[in-house]
Every structure is written in structure tokens, then in C-alpha cells.
C-alpha positions in Angstrom: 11.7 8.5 20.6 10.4 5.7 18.1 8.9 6.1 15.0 5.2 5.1 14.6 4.5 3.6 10.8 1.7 2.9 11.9 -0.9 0.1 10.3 -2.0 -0.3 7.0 -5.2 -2.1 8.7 -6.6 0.9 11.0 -7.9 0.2 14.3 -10.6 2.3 13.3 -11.6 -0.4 10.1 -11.5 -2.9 12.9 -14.1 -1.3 15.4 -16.3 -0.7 12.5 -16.5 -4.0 11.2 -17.6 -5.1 14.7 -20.1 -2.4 15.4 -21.6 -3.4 12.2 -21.4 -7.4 13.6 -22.7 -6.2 17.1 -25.5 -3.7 15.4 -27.2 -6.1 13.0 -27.2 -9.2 16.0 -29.4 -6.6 17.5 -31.7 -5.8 15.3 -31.7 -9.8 14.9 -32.2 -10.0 18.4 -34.8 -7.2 18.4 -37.3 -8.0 15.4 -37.1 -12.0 16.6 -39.0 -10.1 19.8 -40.9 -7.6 17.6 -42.5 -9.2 15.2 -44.2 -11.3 13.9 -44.8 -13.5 10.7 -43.0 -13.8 7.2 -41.3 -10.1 8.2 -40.0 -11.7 11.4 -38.4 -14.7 9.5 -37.2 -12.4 6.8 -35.6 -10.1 8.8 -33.8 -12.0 11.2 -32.1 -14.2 8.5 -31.3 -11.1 7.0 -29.5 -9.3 9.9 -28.2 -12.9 11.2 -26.4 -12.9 7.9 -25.0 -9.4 8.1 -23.8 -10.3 11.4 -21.9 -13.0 9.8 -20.5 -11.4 7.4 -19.4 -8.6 9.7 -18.3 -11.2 12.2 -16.0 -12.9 9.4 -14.3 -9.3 8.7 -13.9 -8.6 12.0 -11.6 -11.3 12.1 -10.0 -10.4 9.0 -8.9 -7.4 10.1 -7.7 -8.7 13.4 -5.1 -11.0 11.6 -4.1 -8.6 8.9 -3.5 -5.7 11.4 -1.3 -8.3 13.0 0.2 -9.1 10.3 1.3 -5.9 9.5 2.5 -4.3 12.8 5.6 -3.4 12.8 6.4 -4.2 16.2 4.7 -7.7 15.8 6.2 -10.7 15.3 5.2 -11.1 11.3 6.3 -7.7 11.0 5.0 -8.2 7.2 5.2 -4.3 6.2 8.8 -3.9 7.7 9.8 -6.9 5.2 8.0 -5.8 1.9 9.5 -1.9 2.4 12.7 -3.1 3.2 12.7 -5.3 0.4 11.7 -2.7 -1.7 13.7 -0.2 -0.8 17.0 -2.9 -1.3 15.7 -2.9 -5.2 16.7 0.6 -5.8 20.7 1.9 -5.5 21.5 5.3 -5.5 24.8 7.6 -6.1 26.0 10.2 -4.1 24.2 13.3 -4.5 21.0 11.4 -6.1 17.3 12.0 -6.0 14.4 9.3 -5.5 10.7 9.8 -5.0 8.2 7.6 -3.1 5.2 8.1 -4.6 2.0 7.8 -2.1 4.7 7.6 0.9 1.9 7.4 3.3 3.8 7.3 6.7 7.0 7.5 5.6 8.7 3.8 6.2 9.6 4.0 2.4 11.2 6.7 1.7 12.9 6.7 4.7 14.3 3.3 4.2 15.5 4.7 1.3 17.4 7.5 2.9 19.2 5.1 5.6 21.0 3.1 2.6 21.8 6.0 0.5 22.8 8.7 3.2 24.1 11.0 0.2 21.0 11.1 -1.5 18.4 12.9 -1.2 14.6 11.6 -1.1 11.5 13.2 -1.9 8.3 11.7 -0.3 4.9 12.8 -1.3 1.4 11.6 -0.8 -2.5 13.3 -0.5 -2.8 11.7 2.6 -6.3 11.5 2.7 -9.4 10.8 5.1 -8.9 6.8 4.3 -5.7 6.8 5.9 -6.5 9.9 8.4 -3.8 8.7 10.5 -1.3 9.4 8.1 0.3 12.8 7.8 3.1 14.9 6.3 3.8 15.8 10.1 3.8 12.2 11.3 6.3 11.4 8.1 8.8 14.3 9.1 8.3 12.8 12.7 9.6 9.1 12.0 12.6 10.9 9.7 13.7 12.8 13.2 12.8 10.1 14.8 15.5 7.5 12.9 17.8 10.1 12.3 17.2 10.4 8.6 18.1 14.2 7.2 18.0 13.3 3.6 14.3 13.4 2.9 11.6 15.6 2.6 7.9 15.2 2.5 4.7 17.2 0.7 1.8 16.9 -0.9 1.2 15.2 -4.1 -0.8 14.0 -6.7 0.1 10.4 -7.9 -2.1 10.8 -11.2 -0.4 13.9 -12.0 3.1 14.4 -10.7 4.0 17.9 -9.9 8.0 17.3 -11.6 9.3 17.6 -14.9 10.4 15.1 -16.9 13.7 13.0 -16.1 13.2 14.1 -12.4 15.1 11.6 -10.2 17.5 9.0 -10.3 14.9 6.3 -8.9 11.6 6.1 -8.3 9.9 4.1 -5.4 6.0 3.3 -4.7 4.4 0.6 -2.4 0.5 -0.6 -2.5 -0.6 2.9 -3.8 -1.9 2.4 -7.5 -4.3 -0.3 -6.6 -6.1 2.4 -4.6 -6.8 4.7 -7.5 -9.5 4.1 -9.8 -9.1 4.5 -13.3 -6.2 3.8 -15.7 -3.4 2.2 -13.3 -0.9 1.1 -16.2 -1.4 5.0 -17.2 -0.4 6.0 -13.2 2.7 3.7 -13.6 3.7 5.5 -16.7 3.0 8.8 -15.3 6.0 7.8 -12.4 8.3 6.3 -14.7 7.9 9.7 -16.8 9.7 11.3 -13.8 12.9 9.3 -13.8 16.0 9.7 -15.3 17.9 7.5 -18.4 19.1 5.1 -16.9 17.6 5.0 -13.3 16.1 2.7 -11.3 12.2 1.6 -10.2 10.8 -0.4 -7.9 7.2 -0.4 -7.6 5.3 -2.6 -5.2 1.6 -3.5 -5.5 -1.1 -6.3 -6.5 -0.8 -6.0 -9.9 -3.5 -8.4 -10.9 -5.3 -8.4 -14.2 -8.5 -7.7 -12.7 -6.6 -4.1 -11.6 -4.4 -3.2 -14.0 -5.6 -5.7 -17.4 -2.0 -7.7 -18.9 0.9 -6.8 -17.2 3.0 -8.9 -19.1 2.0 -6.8 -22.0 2.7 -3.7 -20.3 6.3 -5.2 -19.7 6.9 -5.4 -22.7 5.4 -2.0 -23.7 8.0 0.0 -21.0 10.7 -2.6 -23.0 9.4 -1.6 -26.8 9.9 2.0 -25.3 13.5 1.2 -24.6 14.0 0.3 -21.2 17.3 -1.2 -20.4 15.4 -4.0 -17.9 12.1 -4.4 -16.8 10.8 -7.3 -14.3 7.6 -8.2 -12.6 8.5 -10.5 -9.8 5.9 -12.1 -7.9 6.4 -11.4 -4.3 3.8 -13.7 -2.9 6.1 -16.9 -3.1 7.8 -16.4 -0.1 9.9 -13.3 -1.2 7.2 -10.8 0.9 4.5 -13.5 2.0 3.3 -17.0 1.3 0.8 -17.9 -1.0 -1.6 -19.0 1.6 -1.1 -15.3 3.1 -1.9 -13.7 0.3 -4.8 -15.4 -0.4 -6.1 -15.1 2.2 -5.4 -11.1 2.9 -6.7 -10.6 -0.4 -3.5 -9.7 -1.8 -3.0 -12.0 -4.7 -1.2 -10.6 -7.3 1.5 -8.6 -5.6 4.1 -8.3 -7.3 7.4 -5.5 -7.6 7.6 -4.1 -10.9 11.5 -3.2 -11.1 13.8 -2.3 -14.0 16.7 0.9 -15.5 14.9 3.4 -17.8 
């Protein structure tokens, strides 16, 4: 039995991008036949654009779902959770929550370096991701052997644990997703863990998504946090500036630090 993280491009993101490219070179296709006149011009540029555009994300998809297989050779997500999860240590008998844990390769990396610990995963896992499950993350746990975690719903905007929670506190490419206050989100985690533990949360913390980070730094250091860091992770240490570019991930960065 294997586990099955599956992809953070869906298949199904792919097939509708190029319905949409094969839909609108129809109707292209179809009013060049049908019509005639300034609604003939119109309407073909129109849907010969749309077919462009569709075409170009088509592709997109195609190399950022291979990017990101884990049984690829990239193998980009394996790389950024393991690198995350190597950001956080844990003692024996310790507590860490993934917030937005998706299909589990987080938290469960996690729980294979700190085997005494024990890891809470927890996640909405809604229709974006439909693939994504609490069952399919309690499947790749069995599945690697890993005992020490636990999965369930959750609420990353308002965390279901008191204050001073856990020991560290994980979270990769969720925020971003969110609309609304994201520096507030991040606080809301970081309310969870304990004096003195550990963080390490992954995401493209742009301005454009989250305003000055920088600033917020040194908020979460003003509040008395022994360390805080924001280390860019598109210079090599997760992907290459050209990649992220590209993949529209500019900005990603791990925000790491002790309470």
C-alpha cells in the first residue's frame, strides 16, 4: 500500500481548462460558418482569443501538475513539505498542528521525525480540493506507518483550541486561499502555540496578499517572540526564481521563529 498525496494541480483543473480551449475553437469555428458581417468578425476574434487564453492555461496546468507529482521527477511538493516539516523539532510527548493539512503529507512528515509526538492535522477540506479528505489523510498515515497523528475538521480563521495549544505549529500554502485578513489568520495559529515553541509556516506571502510582512515580523517580535524569520524559499531553497515566476508563486516564503 502507497500513500496517494495527491496533486495540488487537479486533473480535473486541467480537463477544464481544455474544454473551455476546445469549446470556444468551436463556437470560432461555428459563427466563422454562421454568420455573417461585423458579428462574424467580432465573434470569432472573440472566441479565437478565449481559445488562446484557455490553450495557454492548459499548458500551465500540465507543467505545474508535473511539477508537483510526487512520483515525478521534480517532485516539487515532496521537497517544500519536507523542508518544512525539518523547520520544526519536537520533544517527546509533544503536540504540533498542521493547519489546512489537506492530504496529509505535512503533518505526517511531521510525525515520522518526531515518533513521540503527537500531531493534530485539521482542514475543511472543501469542494476546491474534493479530492482531499479526512479519510484519504488517515489512509496515507496507515499507509507510512505513522500512529502519532490524528485528523478532523477545522476552521483555519477560527481555531477550535485554547490558547498555548501545542508545542509547534505547521501550515503550508493554505492562508493565501482565504480571503480577508491573512496577517490576522497567521496570528490566529500562532495564538495556539506554546512559550517557547516553534512555527513554520509556508506560503506566498506577497504584499499584494498579506500587505508588509516585514512589518508583521516585526509586530510577532514587538510582541516578544524569541525569533521570527521570513525566508524566501524561491531562491533555490524550494524552487528557482524562474519557477516561481512562472507558476505564479512569487513570494513564497516560510515564516519560522520560537514564541
Amino acid at each position: 500500500m502507497k500513500p496517494d498525496y495527491k496533486n495540488w494541480m487537479p486533473k480535473g483543473m486541467i480537463w477544464g481548462f481544455l474544454c473551455g480551449a476546445v469549446g470556444c475553437c468551436a463556437a470560432a469555428v461555428a459563427s466563422g460558418l454562421l454568420l455573417n458581417g461585423v458579428p462574424k468578425a467580432a465573434l470569432t476574434a472573440v472566441f479565437a482569443v478565449s481559445a488562446a487564453v484557455f490553450c495557454g492555461l492548459t499548458v500551465w496546468a500540465v507543467l505545474m501538475h508535473r511539477a508537483f507529482d510526487y512520483n515525478g521527477k521534480r517532485q516539487m511538493a515532496r521537497q517544500i513539505i519536507e523542508g518544512t516539516a525539518a523547520r520544526v523539532k519536537l520533544p517527546a510527548g509533544g503536540r504540533c498542528l498542521d493547519v489546512g493539512c489537506g492530504s496529509g503529507a505535512l503533518a505526517i512528515a511531521v510525525a515520522k521525525r518526531a515518533p513521540k509526538a503527537r500531531i493534530v492535522g485539521i482542514d475543511r477540506w472543501g469542494k476546491e480540493y474534493a479530492s482531499f479528505s479526512r479519510e484519504l489523510c488517515e489512509s496515507n498515515a496507515k499507509a507510512e506507518g505513522v500512529r502519532n497523528v490524528t485528523f478532523q475538521q477545522g476552521d483555519a480563521t477560527h481555531l477550535d483550541f485554547a490558547d498555548e495549544t501545542f508545542d509547534a505549529v505547521v501550515s503550508n500554502y493554505v492562508y493565501h486561499n482565504i480571503p480577508g485578513d491573512r496577517q490576522q489568520y497567521l496570528l490566529e495559529t500562532l495564538r495556539t502555540l506554546k512559550k517557547g515553541g516553534a512555527f513554520a509556516l509556508h506560503d506566498i506571502f506577497s504584499r499584494a496578499k498579506y500587505g508588509d510582512m516585514q512589518a508583521f515580523v516585526q509586530c510577532l517580535k514587538d510582541m516578544g517572540y524569541q525569533k521570527v524569520e521570513l525566508i524566501d524559499t524561491a531562491d533555490g531553497t524550494f524552487m528557482t526564481r524562474s519557477e516561481a515566476g512562472w507558476m505564479a508563486l512569487s513570494g513564497s516564503a516560510l515564516l519560522t521563529g520560537i514564541k
